[in-house]
C-alpha positions in Angstrom: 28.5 30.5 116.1 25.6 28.6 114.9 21.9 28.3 114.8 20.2 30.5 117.2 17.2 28.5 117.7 18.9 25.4 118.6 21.6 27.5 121.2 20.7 27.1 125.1 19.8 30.6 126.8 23.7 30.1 127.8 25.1 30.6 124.7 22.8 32.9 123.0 24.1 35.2 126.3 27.6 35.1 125.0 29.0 32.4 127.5 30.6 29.3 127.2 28.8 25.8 125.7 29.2 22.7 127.7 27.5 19.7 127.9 24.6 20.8 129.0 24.1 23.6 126.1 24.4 20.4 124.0 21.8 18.5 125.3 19.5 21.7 125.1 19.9 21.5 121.6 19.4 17.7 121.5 16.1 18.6 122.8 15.0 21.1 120.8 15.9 19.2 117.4 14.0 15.9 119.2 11.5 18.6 119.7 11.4 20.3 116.1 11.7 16.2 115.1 8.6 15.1 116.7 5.9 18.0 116.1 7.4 19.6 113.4 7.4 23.0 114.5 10.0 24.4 116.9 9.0 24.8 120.3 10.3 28.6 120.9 9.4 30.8 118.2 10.7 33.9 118.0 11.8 37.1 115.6 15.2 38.0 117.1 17.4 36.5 119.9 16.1 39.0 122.5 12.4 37.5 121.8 14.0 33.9 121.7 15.8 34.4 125.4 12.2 35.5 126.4 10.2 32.8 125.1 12.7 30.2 126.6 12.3 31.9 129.8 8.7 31.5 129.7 9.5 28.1 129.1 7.3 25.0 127.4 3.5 24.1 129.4 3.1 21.3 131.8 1.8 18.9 129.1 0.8 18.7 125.2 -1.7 16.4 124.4 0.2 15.9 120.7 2.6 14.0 123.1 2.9 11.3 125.4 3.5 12.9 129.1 6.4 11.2 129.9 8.1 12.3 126.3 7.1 15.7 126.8 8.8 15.8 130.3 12.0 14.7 129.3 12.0 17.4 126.6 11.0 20.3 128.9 13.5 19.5 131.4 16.0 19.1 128.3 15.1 22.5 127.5 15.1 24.4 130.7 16.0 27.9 130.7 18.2 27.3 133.5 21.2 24.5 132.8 21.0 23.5 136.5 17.6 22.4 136.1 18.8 20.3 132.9 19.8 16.6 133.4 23.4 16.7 134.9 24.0 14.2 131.9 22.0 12.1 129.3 22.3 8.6 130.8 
């Protein structure tokens, strides 16, 4: 349950949430926060699993680099590629 376009690739598959489904939410809401706009848009969950797969571009000249790193990596479709925590 909850809001597909803040749900990691994880849990929009139907398996379990952890920590680091959490902090792919974070992300996207820091995300959605900062340019207003959500950063995977999409019509139904099979097109959202898509465009996270496809995943965010290098850079985005609306942000600072080092900003928009953190929040691709945040945001990775993969949750090993995710930082093992948020310290």
């Amino acid at each position: 349950v909850g809001t597909p376009r803040y749900m990691a690739p994880e849990q929009l598959k139907g398996d379990i949430a952890n920590a680091l489904s959490d902090q792919f939410s974070l992300c996207v809401a820091l995300f959605e926060s900062y340019f207003g706009e959500t950063p995977f848009p999409a019509r139904s969950i099979p097109s959202l699993l898509l465009t996270i797969a496809e995943g965010l571009p290098l850079t985005d000249p609306r942000a600072p680099d080092p900003l928009f790193a953190v929040l691709r990596r945040g945001m990775a479709y993969q949750a090993t590629e995710r930082y093992r925590d948020l310290r």
